[in-house]
PDB file as gemmi writes it, atoms N, CA and C in Angstrom:
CRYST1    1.000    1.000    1.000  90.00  90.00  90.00 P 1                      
ATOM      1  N   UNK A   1     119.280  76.894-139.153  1.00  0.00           N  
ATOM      2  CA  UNK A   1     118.076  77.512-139.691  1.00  0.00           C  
ATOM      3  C   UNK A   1     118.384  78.088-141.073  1.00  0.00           C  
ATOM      4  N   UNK A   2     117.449  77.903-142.085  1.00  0.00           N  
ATOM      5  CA  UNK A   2     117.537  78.548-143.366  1.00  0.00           C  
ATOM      6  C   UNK A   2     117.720  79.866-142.991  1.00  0.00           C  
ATOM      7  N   UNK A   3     118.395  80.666-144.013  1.00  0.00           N  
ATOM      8  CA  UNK A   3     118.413  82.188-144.242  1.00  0.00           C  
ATOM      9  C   UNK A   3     117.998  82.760-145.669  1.00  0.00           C  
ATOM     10  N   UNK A   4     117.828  83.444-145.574  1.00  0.00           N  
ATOM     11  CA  UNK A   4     116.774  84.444-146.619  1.00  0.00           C  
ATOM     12  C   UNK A   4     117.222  86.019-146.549  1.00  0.00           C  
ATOM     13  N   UNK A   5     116.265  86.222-148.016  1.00  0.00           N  
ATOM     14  CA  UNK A   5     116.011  87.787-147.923  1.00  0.00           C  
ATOM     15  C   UNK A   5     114.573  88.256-148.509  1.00  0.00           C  
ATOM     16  N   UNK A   6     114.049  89.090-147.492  1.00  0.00           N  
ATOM     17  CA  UNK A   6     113.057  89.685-147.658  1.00  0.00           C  
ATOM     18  C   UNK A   6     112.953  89.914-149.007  1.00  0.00           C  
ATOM     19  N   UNK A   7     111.829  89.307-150.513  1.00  0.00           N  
ATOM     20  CA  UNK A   7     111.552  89.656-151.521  1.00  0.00           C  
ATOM     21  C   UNK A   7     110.695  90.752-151.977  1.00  0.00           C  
ATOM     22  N   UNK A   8     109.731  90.408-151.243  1.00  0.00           N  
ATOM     23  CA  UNK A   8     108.451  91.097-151.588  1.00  0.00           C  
ATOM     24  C   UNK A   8     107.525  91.310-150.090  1.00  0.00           C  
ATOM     25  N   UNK A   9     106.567  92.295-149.833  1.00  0.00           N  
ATOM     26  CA  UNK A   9     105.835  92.547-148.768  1.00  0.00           C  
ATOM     27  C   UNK A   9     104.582  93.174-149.694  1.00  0.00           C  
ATOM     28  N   UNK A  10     103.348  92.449-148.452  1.00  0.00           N  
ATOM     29  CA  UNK A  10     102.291  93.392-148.802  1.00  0.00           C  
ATOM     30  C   UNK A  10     102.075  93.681-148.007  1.00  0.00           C  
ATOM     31  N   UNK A  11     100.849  94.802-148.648  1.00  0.00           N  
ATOM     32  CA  UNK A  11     100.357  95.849-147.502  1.00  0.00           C  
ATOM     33  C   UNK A  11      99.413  94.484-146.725  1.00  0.00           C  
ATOM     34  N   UNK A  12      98.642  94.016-146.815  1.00  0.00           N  
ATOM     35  CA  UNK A  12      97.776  92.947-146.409  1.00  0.00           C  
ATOM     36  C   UNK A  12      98.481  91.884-144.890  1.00  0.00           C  
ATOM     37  N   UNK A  13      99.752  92.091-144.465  1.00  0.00           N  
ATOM     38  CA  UNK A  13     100.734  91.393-143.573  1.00  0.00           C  
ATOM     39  C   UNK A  13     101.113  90.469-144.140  1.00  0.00           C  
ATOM     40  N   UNK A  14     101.292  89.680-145.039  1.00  0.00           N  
ATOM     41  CA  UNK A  14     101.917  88.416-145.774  1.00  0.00           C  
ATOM     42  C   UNK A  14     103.777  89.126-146.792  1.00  0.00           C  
ATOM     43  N   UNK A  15     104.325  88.516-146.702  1.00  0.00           N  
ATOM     44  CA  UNK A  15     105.712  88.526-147.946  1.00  0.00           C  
ATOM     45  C   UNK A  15     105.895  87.330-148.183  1.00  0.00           C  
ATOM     46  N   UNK A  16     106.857  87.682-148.881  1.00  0.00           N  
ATOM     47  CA  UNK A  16     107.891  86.454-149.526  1.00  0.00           C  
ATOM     48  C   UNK A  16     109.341  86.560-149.183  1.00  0.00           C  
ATOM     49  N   UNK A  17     110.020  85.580-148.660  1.00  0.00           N  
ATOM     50  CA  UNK A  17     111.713  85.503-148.573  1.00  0.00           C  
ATOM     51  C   UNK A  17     112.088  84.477-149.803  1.00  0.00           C  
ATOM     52  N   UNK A  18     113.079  84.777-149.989  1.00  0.00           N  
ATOM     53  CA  UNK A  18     114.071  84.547-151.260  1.00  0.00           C  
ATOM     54  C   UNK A  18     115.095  83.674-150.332  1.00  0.00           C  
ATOM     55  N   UNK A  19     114.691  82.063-150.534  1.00  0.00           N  
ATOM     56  CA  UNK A  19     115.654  81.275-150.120  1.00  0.00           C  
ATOM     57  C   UNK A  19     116.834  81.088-150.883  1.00  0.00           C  
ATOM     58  N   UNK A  20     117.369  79.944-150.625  1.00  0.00           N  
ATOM     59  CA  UNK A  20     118.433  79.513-151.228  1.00  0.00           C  
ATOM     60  C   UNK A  20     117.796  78.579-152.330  1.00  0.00           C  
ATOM     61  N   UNK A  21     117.065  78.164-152.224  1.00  0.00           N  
ATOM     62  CA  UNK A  21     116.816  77.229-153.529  1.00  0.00           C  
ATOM     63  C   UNK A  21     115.125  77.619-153.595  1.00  0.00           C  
ATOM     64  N   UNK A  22     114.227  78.463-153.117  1.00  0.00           N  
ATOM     65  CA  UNK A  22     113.377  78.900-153.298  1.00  0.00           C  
ATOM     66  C   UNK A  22     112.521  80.434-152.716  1.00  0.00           C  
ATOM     67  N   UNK A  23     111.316  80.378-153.141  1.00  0.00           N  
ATOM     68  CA  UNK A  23     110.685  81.475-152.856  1.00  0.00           C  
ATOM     69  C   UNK A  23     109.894  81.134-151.813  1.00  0.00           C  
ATOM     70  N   UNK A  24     109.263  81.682-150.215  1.00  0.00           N  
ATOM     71  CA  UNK A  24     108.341  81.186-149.047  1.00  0.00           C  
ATOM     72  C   UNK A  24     107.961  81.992-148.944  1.00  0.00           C  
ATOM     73  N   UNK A  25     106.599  81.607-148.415  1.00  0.00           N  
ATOM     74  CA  UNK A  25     105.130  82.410-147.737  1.00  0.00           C  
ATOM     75  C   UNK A  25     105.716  82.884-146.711  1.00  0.00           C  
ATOM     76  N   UNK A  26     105.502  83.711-146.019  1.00  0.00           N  
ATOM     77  CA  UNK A  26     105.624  84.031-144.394  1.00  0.00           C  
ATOM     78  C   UNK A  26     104.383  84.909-143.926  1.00  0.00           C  
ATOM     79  N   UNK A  27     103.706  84.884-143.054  1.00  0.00           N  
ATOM     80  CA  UNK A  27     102.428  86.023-142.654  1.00  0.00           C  
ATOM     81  C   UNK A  27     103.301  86.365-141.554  1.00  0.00           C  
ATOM     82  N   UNK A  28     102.628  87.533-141.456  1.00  0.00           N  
ATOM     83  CA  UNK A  28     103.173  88.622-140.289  1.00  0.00           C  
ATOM     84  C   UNK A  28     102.751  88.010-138.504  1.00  0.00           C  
ATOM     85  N   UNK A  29     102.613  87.058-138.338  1.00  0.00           N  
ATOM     86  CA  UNK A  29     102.128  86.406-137.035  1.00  0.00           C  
ATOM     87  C   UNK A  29     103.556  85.310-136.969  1.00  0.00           C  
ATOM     88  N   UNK A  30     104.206  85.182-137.584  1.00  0.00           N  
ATOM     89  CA  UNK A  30     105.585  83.645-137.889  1.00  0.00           C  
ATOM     90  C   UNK A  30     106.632  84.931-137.358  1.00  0.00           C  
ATOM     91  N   UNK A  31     106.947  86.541-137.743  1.00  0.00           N  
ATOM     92  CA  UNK A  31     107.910  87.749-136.663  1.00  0.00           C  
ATOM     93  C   UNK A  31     107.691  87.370-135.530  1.00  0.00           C  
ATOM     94  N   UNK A  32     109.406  87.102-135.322  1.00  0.00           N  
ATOM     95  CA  UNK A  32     109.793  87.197-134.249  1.00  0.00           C  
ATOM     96  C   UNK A  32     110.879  88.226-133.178  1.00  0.00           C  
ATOM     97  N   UNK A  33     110.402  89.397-132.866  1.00  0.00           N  
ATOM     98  CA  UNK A  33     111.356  89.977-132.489  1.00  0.00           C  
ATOM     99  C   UNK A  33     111.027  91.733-133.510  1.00  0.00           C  
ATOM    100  N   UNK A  34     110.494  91.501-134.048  1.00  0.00           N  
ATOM    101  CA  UNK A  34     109.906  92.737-134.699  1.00  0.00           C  
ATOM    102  C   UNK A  34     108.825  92.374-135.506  1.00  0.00           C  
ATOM    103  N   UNK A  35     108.528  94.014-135.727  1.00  0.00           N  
ATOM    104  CA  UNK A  35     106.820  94.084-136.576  1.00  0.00           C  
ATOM    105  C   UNK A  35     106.677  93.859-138.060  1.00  0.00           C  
ATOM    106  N   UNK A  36     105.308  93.624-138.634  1.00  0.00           N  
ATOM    107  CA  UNK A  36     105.723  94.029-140.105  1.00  0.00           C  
ATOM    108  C   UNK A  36     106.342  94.989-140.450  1.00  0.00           C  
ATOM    109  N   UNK A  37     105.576  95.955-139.465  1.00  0.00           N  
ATOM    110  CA  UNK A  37     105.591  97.477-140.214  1.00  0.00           C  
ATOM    111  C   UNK A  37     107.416  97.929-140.265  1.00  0.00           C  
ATOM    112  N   UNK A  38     108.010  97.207-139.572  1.00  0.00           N  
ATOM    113  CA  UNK A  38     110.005  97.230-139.383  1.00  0.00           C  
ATOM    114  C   UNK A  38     110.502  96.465-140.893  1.00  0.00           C  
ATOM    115  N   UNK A  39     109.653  95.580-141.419  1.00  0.00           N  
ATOM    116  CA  UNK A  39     110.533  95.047-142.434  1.00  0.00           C  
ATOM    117  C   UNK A  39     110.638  95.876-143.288  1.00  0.00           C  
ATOM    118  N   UNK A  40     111.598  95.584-143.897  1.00  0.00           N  
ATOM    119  CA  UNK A  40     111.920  96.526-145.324  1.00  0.00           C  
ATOM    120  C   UNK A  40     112.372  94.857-146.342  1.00  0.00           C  
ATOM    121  N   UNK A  41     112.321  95.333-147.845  1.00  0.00           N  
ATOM    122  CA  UNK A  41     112.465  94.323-148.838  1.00  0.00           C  
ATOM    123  C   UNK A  41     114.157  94.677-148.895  1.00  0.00           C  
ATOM    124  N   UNK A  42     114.751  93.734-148.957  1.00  0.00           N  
ATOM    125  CA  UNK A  42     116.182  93.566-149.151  1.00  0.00           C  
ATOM    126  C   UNK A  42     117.150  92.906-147.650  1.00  0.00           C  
ATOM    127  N   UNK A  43     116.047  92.890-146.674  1.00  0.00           N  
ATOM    128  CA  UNK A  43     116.416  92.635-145.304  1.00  0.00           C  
ATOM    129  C   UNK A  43     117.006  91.230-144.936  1.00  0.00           C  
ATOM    130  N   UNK A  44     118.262  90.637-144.269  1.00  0.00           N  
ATOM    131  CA  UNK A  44     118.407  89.505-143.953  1.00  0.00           C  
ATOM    132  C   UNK A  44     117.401  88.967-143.093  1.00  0.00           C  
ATOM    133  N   UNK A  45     117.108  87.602-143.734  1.00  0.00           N  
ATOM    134  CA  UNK A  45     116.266  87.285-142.175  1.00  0.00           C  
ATOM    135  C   UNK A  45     116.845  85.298-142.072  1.00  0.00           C  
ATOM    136  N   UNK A  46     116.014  84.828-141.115  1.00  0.00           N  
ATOM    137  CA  UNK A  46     116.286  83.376-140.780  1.00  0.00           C  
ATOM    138  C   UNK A  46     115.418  82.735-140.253  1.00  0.00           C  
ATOM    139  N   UNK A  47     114.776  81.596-140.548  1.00  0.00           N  
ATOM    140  CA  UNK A  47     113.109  81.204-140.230  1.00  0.00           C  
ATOM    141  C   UNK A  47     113.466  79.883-140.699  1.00  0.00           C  
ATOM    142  N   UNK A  48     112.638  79.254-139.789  1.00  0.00           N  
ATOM    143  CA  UNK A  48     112.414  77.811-140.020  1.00  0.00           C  
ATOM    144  C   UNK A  48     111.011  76.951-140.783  1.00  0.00           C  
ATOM    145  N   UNK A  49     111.469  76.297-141.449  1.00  0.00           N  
ATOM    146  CA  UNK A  49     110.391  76.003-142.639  1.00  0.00           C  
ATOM    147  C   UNK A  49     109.155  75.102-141.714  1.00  0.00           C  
ATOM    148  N   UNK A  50     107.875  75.325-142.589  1.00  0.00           N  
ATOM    149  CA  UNK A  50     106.717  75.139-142.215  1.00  0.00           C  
ATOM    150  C   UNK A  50     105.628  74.772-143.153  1.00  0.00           C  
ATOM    151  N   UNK A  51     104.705  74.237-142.711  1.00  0.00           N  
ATOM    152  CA  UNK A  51     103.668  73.965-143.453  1.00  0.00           C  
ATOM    153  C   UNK A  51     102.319  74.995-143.355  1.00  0.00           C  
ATOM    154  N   UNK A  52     101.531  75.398-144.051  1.00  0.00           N  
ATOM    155  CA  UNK A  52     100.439  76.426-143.901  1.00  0.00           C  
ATOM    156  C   UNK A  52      99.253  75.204-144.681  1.00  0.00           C  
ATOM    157  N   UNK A  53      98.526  75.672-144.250  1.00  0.00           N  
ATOM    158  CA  UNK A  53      96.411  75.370-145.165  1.00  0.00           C  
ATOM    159  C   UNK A  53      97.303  75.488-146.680  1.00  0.00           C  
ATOM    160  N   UNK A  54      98.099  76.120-146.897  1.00  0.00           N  
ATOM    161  CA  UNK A  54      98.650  76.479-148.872  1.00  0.00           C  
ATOM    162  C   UNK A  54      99.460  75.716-149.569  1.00  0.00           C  
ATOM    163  N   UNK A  55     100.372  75.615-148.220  1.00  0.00           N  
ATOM    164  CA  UNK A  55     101.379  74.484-148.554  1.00  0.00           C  
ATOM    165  C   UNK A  55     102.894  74.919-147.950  1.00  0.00           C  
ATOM    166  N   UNK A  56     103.771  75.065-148.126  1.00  0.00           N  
ATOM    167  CA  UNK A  56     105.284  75.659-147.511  1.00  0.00           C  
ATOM    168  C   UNK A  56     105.191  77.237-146.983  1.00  0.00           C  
ATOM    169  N   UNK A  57     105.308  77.111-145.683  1.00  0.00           N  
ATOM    170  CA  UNK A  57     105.475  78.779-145.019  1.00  0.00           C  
ATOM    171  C   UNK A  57     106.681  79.156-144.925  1.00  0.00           C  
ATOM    172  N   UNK A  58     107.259  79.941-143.938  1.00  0.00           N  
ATOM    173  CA  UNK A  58     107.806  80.541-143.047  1.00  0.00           C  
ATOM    174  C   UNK A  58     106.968  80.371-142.047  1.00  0.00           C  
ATOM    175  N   UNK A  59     108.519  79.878-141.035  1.00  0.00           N  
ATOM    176  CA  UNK A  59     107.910  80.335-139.120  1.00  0.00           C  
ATOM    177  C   UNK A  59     109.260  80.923-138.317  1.00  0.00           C  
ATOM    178  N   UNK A  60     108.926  81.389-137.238  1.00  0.00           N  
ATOM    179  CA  UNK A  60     109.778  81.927-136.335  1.00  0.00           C  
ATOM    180  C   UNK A  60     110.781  82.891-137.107  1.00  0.00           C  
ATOM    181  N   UNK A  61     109.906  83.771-138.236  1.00  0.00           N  
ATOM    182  CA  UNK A  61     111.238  84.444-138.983  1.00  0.00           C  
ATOM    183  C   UNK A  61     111.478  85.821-138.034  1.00  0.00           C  
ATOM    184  N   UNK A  62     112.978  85.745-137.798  1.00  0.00           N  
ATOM    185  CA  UNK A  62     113.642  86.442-136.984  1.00  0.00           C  
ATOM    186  C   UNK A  62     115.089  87.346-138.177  1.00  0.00           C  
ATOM    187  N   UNK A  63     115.041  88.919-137.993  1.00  0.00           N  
ATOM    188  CA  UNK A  63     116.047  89.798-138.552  1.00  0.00           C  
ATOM    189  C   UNK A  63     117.050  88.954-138.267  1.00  0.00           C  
ATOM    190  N   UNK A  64     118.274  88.907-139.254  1.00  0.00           N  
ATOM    191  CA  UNK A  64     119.740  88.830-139.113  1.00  0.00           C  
ATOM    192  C   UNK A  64     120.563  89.819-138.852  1.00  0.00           C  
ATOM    193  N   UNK A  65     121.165  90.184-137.659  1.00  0.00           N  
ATOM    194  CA  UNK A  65     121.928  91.499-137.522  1.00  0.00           C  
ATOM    195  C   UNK A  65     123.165  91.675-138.357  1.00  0.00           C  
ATOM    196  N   UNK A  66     123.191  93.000-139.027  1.00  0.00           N  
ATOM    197  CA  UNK A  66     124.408  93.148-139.830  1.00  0.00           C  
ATOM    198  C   UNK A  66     123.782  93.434-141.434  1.00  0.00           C  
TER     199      UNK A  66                                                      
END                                                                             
């Protein structure tokens, strides 16, 4: 699974993770294992890529412990 870091969050439930070779959508319904309201920007995470109505998401994004 790709890994990331939390870039950006809005108040609205949507962010952005900071891949390895890019920037992804994620909405707050693709958490797995915690809430929006738990993320913080700088956070490891790991999610598997997806398609949205926009074009490239985030899904199943799940915290990295550590």
């Amino acid at each position: 699974m790709p890994e990331g870091t939390i870039k950006k969050l809005a108040e609205k439930g949507f962010g952005f993770i900071q891949g390895a070779e890019k920037d992804i959508f994620f909405h707050f319904s693709a958490l797995e294992g915690i809430s929006f309201e738990e993320l913080r920007e700088g956070q490891k995470v790991e999610y598997q890529e997806g398609t949205g109505p926009k074009g490239p998401r985030a899904e199943n994004v799940k915290l990295i412990d550590g």
